[in-house]
LOPAMI-316162 format. One record per residue: residue number from 0; residue in one letter; x negated, y negated, z of N, C-alpha, C in turn. Coordinates in nm, 2 decimals, decimal comma, padded with zeros to 4 digits. Example, Ala and Ser with C-alpha at 12.3 -4.5 7.8 and 13.67 -1.06 7.14 Angstrom:
2
<site seq="0" type="A" n_xx="-01,32" n_yy="00,57" n_zz="00,78" ca_xx="-01,23" ca_yy="00,45" ca_zz="00,78" c_xx="-01,32" c_yy="00,33" c_zz="00,78"/>
<site seq="1" type="S" n_xx="-01,28" n_yy="00,22" n_zz="00,71" ca_xx="-01,37" ca_yy="00,11" ca_zz="00,71" c_xx="-01,29" c_yy="00,00" c_zz="00,79"/>
! end
This chain:
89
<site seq="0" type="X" n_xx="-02,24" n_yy="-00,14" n_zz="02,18" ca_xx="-02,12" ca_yy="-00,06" ca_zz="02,17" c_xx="-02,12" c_yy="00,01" c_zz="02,04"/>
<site seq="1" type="X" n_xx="-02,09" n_yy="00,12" n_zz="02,03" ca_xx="-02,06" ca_yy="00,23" ca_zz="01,93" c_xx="-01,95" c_yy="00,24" c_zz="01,82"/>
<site seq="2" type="X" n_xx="-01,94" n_yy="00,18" n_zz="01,73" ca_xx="-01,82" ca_yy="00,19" ca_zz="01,64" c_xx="-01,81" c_yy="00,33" c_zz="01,56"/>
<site seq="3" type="X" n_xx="-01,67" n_yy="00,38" n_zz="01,54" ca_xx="-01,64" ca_yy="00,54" ca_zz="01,47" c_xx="-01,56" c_yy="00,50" c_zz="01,41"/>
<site seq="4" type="X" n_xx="-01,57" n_yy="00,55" n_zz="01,28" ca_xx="-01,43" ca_yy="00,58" ca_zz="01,22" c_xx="-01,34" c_yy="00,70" c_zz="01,21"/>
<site seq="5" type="X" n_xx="-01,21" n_yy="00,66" n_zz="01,18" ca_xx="-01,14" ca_yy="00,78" ca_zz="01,20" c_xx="-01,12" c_yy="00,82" c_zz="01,10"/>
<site seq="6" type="X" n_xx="-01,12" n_yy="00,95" n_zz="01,08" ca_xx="-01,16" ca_yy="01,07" ca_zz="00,93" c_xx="-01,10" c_yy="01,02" c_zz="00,84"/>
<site seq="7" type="X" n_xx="-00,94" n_yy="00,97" n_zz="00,86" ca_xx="-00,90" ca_yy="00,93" ca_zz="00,67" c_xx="-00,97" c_yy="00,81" c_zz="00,65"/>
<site seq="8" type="X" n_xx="-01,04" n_yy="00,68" n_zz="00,75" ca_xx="-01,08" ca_yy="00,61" ca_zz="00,70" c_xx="-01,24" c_yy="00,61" c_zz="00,60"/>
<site seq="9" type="X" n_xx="-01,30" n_yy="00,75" n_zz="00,65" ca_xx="-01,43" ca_yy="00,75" ca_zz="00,58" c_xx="-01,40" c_yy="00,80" c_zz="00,49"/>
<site seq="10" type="X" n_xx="-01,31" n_yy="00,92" n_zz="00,46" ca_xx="-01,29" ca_yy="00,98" ca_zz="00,34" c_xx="-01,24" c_yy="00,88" c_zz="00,26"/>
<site seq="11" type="X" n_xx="-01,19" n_yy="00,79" n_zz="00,29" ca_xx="-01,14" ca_yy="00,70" ca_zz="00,19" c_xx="-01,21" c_yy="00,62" c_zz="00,11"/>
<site seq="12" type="X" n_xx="-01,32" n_yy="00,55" n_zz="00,22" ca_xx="-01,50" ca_yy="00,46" ca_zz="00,19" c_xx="-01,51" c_yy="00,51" c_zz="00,11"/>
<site seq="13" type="X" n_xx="-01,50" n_yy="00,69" n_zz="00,16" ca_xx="-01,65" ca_yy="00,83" ca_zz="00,08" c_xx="-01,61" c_yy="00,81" c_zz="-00,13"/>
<site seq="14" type="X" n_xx="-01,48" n_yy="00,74" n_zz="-00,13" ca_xx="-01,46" ca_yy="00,72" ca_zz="-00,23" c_xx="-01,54" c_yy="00,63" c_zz="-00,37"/>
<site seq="15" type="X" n_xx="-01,52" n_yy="00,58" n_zz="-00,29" ca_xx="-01,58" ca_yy="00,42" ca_zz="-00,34" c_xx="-01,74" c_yy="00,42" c_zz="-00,39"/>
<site seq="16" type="X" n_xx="-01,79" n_yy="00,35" n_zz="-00,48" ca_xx="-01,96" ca_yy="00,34" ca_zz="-00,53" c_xx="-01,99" c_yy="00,26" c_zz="-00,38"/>
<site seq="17" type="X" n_xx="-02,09" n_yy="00,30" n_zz="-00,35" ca_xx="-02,19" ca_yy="00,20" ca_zz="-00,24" c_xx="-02,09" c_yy="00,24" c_zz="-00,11"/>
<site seq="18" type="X" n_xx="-02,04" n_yy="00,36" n_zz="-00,10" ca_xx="-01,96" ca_yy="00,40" ca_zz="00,03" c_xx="-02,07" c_yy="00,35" c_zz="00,15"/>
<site seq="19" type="X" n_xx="-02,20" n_yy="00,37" n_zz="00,14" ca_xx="-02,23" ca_yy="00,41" ca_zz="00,30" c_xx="-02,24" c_yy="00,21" c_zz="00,35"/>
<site seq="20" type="X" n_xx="-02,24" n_yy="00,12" n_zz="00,21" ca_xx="-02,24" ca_yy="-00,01" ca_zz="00,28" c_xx="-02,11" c_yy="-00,07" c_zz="00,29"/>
<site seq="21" type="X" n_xx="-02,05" n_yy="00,01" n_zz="00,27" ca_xx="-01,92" ca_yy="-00,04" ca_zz="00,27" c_xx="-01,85" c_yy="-00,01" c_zz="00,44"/>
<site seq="22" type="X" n_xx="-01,90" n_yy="00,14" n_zz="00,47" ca_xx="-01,86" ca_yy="00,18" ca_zz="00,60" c_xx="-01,96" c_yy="00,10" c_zz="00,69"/>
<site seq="23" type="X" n_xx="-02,07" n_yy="00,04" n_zz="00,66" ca_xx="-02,18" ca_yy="-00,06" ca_zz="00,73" c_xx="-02,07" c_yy="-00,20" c_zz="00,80"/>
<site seq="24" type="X" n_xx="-02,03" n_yy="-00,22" n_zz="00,67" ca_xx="-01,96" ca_yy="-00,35" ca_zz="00,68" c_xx="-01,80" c_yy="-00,31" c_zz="00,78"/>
<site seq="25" type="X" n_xx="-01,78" n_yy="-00,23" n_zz="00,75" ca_xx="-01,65" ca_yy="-00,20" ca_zz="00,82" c_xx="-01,67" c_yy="-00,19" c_zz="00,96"/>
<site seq="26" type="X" n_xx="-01,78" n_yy="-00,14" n_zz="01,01" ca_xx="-01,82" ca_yy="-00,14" ca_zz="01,15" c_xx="-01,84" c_yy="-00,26" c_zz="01,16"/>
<site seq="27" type="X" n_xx="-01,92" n_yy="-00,31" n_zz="01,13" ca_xx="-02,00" ca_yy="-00,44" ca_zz="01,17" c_xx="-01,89" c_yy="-00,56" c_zz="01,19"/>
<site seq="28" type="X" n_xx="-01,78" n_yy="-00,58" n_zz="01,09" ca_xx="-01,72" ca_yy="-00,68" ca_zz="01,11" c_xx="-01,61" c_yy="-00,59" c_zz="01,23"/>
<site seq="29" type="X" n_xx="-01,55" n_yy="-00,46" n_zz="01,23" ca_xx="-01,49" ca_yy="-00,44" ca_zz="01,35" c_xx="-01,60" c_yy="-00,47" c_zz="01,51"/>
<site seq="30" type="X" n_xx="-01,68" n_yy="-00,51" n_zz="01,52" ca_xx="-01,73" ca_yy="-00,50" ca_zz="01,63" c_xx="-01,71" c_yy="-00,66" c_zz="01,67"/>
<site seq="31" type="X" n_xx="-01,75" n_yy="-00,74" n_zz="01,54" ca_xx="-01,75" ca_yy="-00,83" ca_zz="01,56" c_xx="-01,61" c_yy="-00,90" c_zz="01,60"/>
<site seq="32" type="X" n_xx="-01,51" n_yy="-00,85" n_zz="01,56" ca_xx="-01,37" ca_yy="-00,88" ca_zz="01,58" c_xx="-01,34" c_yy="-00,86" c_zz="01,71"/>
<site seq="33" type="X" n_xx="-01,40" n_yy="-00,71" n_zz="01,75" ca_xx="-01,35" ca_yy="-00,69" ca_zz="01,95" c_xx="-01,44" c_yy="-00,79" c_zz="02,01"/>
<site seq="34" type="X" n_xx="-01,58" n_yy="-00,82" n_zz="01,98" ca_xx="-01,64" ca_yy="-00,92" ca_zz="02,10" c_xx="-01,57" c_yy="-01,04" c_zz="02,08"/>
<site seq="35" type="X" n_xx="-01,50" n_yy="-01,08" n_zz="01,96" ca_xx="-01,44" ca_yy="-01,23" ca_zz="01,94" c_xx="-01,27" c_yy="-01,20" c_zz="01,97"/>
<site seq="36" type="X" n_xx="-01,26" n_yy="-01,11" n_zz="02,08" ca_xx="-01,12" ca_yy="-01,08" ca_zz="02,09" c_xx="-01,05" c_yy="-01,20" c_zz="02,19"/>
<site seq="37" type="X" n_xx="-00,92" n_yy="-01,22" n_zz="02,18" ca_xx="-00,89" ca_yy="-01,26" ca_zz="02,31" c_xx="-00,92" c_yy="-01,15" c_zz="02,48"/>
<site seq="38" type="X" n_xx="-00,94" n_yy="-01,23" n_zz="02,57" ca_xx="-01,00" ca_yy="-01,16" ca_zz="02,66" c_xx="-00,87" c_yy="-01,03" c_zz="02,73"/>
<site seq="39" type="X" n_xx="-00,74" n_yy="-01,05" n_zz="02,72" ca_xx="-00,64" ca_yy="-00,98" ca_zz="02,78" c_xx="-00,58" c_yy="-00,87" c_zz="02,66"/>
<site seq="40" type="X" n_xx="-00,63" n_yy="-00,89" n_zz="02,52" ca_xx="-00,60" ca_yy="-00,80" ca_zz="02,36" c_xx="-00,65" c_yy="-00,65" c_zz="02,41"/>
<site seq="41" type="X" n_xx="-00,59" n_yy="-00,57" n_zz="02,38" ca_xx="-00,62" ca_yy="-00,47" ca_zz="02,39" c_xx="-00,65" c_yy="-00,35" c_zz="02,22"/>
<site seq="42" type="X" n_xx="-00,63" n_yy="-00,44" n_zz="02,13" ca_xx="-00,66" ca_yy="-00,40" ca_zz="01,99" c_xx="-00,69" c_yy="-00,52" c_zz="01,94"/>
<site seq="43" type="X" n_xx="-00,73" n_yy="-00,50" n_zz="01,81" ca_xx="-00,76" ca_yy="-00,60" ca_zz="01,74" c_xx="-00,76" c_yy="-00,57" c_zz="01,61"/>
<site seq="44" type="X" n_xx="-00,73" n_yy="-00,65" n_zz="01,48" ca_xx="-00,72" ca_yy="-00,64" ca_zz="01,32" c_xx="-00,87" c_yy="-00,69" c_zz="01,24"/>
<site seq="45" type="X" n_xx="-00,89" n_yy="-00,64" n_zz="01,13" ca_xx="-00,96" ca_yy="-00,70" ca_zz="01,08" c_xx="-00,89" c_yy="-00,70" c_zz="00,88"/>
<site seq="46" type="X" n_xx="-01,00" n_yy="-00,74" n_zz="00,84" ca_xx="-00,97" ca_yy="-00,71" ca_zz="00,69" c_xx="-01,08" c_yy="-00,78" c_zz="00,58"/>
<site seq="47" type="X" n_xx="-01,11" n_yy="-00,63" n_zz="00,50" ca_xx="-01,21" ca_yy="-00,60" ca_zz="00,45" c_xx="-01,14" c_yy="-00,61" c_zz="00,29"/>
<site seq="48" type="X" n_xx="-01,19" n_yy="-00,67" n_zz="00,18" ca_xx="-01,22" ca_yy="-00,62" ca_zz="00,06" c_xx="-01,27" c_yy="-00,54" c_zz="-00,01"/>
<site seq="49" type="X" n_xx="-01,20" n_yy="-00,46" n_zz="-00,07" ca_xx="-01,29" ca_yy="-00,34" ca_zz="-00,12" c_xx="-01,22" c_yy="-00,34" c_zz="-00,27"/>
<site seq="50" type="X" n_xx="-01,32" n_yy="-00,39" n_zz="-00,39" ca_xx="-01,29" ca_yy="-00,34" ca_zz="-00,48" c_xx="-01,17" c_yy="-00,23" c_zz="-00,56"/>
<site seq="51" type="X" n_xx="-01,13" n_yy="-00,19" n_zz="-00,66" ca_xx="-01,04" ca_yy="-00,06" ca_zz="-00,66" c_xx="-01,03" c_yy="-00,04" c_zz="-00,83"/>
<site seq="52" type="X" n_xx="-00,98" n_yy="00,03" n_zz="-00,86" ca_xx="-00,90" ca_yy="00,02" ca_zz="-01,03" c_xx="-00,83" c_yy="-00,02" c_zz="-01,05"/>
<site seq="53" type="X" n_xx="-00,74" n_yy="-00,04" n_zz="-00,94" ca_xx="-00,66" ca_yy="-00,18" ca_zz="-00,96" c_xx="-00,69" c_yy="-00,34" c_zz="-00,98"/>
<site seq="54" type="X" n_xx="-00,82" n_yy="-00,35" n_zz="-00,94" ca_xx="-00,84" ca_yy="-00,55" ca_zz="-00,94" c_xx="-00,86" c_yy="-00,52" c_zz="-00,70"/>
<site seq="55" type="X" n_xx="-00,93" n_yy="-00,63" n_zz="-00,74" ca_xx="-00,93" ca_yy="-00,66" ca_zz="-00,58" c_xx="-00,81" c_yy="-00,60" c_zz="-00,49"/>
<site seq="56" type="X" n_xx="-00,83" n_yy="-00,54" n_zz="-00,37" ca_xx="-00,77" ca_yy="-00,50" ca_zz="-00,24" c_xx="-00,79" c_yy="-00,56" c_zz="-00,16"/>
<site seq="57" type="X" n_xx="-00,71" n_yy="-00,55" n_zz="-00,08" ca_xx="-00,73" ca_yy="-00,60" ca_zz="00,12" c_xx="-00,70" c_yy="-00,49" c_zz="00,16"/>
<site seq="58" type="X" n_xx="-00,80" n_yy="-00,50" n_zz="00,25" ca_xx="-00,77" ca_yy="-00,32" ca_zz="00,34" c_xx="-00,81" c_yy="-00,37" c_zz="00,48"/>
<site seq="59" type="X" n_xx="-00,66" n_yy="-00,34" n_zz="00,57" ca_xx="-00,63" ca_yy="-00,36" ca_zz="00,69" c_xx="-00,69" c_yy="-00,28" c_zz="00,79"/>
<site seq="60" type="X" n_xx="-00,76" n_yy="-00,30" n_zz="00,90" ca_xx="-00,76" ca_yy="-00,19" ca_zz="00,99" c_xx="-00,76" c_yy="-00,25" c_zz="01,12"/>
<site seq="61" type="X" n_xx="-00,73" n_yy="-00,15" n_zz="01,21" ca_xx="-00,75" ca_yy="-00,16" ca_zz="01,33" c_xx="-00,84" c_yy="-00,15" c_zz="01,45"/>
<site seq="62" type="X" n_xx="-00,90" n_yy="-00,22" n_zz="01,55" ca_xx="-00,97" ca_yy="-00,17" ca_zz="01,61" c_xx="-00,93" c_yy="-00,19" c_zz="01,80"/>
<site seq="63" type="X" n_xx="-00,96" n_yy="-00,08" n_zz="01,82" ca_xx="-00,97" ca_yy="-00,06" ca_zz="01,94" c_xx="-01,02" c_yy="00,05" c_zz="02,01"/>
<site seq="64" type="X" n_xx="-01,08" n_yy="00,07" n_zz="02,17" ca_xx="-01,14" ca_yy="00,13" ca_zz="02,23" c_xx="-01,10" c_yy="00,30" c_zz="02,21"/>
<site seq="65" type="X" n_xx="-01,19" n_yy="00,39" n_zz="02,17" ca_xx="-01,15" ca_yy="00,51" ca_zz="02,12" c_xx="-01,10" c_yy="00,60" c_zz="02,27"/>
<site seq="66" type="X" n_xx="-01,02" n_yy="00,62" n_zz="02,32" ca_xx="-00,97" ca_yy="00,70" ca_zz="02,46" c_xx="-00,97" c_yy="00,59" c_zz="02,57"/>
<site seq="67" type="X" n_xx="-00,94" n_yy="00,48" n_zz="02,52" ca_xx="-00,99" ca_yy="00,39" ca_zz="02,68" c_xx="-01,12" c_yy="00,38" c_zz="02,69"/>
<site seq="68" type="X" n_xx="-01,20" n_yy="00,43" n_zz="02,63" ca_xx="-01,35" ca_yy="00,40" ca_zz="02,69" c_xx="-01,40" c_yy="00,31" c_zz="02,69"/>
<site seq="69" type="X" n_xx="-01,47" n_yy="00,21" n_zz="02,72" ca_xx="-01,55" ca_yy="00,11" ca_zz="02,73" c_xx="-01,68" c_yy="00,08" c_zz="02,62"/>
<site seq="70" type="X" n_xx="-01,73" n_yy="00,19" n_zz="02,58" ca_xx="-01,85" ca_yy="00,21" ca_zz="02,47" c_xx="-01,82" c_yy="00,23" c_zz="02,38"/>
<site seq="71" type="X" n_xx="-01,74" n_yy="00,28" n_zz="02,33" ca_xx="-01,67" ca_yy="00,36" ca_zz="02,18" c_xx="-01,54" c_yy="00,25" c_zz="02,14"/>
<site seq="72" type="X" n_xx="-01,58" n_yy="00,20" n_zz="02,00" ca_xx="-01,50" ca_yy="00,13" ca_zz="01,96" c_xx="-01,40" c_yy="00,26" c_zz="01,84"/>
<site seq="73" type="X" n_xx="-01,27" n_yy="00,27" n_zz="01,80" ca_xx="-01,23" ca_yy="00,34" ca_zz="01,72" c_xx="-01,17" c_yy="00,22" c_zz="01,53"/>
<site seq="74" type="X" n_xx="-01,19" n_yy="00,28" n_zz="01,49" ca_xx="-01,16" ca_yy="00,20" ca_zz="01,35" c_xx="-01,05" c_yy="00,27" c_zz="01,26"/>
<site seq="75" type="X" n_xx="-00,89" n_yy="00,26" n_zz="01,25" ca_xx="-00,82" ca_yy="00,26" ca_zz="01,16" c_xx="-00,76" c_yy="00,22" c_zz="01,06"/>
<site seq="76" type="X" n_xx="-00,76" n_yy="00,28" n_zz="00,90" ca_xx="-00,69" ca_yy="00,25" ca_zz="00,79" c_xx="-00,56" c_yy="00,19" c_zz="00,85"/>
<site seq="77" type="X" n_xx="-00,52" n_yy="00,05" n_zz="00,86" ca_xx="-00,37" ca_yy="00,01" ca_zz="00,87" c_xx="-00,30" c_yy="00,04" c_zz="00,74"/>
<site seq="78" type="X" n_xx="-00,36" n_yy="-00,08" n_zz="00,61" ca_xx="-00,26" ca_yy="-00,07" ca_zz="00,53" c_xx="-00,35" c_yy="-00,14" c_zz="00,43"/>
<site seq="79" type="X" n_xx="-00,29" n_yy="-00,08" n_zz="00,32" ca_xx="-00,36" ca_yy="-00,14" ca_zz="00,19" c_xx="-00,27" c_yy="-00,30" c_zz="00,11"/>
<site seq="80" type="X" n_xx="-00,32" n_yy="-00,39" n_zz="00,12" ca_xx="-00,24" ca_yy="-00,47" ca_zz="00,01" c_xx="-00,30" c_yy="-00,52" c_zz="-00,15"/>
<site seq="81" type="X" n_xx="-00,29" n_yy="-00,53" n_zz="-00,22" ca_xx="-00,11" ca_yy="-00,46" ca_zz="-00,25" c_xx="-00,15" c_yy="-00,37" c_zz="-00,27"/>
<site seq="82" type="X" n_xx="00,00" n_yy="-00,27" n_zz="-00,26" ca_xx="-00,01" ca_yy="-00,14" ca_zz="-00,20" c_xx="-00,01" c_yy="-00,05" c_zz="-00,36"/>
<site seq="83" type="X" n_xx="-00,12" n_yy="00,09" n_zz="-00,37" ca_xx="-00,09" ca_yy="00,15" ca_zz="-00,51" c_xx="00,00" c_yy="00,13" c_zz="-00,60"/>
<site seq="84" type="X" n_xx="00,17" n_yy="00,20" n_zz="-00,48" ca_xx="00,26" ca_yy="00,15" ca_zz="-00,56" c_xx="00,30" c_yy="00,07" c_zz="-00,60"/>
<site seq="85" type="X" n_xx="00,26" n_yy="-00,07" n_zz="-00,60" ca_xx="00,27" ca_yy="-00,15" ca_zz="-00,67" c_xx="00,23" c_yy="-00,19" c_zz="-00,78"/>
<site seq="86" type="X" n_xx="00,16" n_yy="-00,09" n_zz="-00,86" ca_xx="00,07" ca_yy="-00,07" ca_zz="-00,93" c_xx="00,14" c_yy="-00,08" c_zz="-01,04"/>
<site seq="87" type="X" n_xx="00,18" n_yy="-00,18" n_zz="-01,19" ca_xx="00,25" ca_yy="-00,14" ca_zz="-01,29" c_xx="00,21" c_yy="-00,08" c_zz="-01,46"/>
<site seq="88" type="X" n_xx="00,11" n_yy="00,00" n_zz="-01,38" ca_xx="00,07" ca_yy="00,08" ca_zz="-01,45" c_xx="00,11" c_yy="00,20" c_zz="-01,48"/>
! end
């Protein structure tokens, strides 16, 4: 099966030092999250660390079937914790 990400999620990687193993990892553990899905789930979560200027992140995303297809898995930016603005900087 085929994992994509959706454009704000790469531009966002595209950020980051070591983006292209970062988007490695983002696939890899979303794939692994849909084969380890419950069998009746029709999406699924994952959550990835990714360094920042702030100190450590969690970065939420989403995965599920890109159009209904069967082959194409889709990958969305959910949510950052903690979130910039919380930043008291």
């Amino acid at each position: 099966m085929k994992v994509t990400l959706h454009n704000s999620c790469l531009a966002y990687l595209a950020k980051h030092n070591d983006s292209e193993s970062l988007i490695e990892e983002v696939r890899t553990q979303a794939l692994n999250a849909w084969e380890n899905r419950g069998k009746d789930v029709s999406s699924t979560r994952i959550m990835v660390n990714i360094p920042s200027q702030y100190g450590q992140k969690y970065h939420f995303f989403t995965v599920s079937p890109y159009a209904n297809r069967k082959d194409l898995l889709s990958v969305c930016l959910l949510y950052t914790s903690p979130s910039p603005r919380d930043s008291t900087s």
